[in-house]
C-alpha positions, 0 to 999 in steps of 0.5 A: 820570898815566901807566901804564907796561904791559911786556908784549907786543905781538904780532898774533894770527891766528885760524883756524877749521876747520870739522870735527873734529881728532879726524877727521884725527888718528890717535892710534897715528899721532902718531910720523909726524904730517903734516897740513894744514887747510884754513881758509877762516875767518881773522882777524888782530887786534892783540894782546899784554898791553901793546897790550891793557892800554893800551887799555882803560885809554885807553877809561877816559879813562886814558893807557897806555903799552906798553912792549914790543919790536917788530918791522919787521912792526908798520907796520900796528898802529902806524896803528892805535894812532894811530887809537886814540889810544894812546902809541907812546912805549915801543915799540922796534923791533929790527931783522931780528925780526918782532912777537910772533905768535900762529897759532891754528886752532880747530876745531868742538869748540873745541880749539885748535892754536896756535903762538907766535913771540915774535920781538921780544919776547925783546929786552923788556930793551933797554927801560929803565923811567928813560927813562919818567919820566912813568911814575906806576904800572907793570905786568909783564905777560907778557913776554921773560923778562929783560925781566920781571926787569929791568923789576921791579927798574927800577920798584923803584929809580926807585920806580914802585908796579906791578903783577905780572901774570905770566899766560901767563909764569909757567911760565919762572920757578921758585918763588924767582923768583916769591917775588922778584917778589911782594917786588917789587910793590905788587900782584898779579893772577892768574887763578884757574888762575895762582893755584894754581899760582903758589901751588904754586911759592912754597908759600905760600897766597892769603893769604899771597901776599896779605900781601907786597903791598897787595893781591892779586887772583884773577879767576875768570871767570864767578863774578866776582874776589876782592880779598885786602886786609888779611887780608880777603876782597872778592868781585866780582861778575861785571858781566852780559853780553848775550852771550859772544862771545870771551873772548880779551883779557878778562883784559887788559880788566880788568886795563886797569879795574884800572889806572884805579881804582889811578890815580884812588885808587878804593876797592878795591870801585869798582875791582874792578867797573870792572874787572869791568865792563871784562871784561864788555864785551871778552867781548861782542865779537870780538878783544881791541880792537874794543870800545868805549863812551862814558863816559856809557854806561860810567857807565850801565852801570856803575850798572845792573850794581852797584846804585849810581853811578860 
């Protein structure tokens, strides 16, 4: 079995300023902005929703397989997939681009100025689900926007049940749009911010939603995720965490668990806590993949946060 994750790959590369925007930037000012910060914090990790899925579903013992465009950049984040063991199969370079990349300099108050260069990522389509028939269940996860489109109806005719994950992408599609791609999918997840407003795009409530898939599923962060299966309501509980370190990636990291219980045929509560618990321990380290854990210790844990065994 094989997860098939359009989405995309990109390095994120993260700045700290230590002081105050509100200090150098002059509000009645803004018309003639010119500044500069300087940033002696700096750290680049590799990131994107197909490389960030596909890993923690690889940490679960489970095989991912981004499905993404790169760039000519990416020779330092191939070495480390291969270090991790995870598939370079879906991946395809275009040439004279640069990977997906995110520049983030956040300052003491937490405010955040980022800047996004999709780069590669806007030639997602030139990806072809039919040449991935390996491919047991896929995901649409954040990608070039004709790459999303075209990979949902791919895994409708080689008849591959996905999840749609529109995440940071929702704002490129309009209402009907996202109607389509909910007829399309055998899921759907959504944090709870995407929740309102993709229920404000179709004009269709939660439940609604909820009845064109098998099942839909909000995360709401530190109050746990809610399942809306046959009518009902599930709620999860979050998994308890020692320390919020990063939050960057923990949305991936349970969609990741998410995955992995869809893959072992899990009941919906088994797998809404794997998931769970997949978010809990990407929050306590920094970047999206530098988390690990062995399985005995995942199963431990696991035990410990819901009350029974794995």
């Amino acid at each position: 079995m094989s997860a098939l994750i359009s989405g995309s790959m990109a390095y994120d590369t993260i700045m700290v300023f230590n002081d105050h925007f509100k200090n150098h930037i002059l509000p009645d000012q803004v018309h003639i902005l010119n500044v500069s910060f300087l940033v002696p914090d700096m750290q680049r990790n590799f990131g994107g929703c197909a490389g960030n899925i596909s890993y923690n579903l690889n940490l679960l013992g489970g095989e991912g397989i981004p499905f993404a465009t790169i760039g000519t950049d990416f020779a330092p984040y191939a070495a480390w997939m291969d270090e991790k063991h995870v598939s370079r199969t879906g991946l395809r370079e275009v040439p004279e681009t640069f990977t997906a990349q995110a520049f983030i300099t956040t300052d003491q108050d937490d405010n955040q100025i980022t800047a996004f260069h999709p780069g590669a990522m806007n030639y997602a389509h030139l990806n072809k689900v039919a040449d991935h028939p390996e491919a047991t269940i896929g995901m649409v996860s954040p990608n070039g926007r004709q790459g999303m489109i075209e990979h949902a109806e791919q895994f409708v005719a080689a008849n591959i049940p996905f999840i749609f994950d529109p995440g940071q992408g929702m704002p490129m599609f309009d209402g009907e749009e996202l109607n389509h791609f909910a007829e399309q999918a055998t899921w759907l997840t959504l944090n709870d911010y995407e929740a309102r407003l993709m229920q404000e795009r179709t004009r269709k409530t939660m439940r609604q939603l909820a009845d064109m898939v098998e099942a839909a599923i909000v995360t709401r962060g530190s109050e746990g995720s809610i399942v809306y299966i046959n009518g009902e309501e599930l709620h999860i509980p979050p998994a308890p965490i020692s320390q919020v370190t990063d939050p960057t990636g923990c949305g991936d990291a349970y969609r990741g668990g998410l995955l992995f219980g869809l893959m072992h045929q899990y009941d919906w509560l088994t797998t809404a806590r794997i998931a769970s618990l997949m978010g809990a321990i990407k929050v306590e380290s920094q970047g999206p993949q530098n988390h690990h854990f062995t399985e005995e210790a995942f199963t431990k844990r696991y035990k410990k946060a819901f009350g029974v065994s794995l």
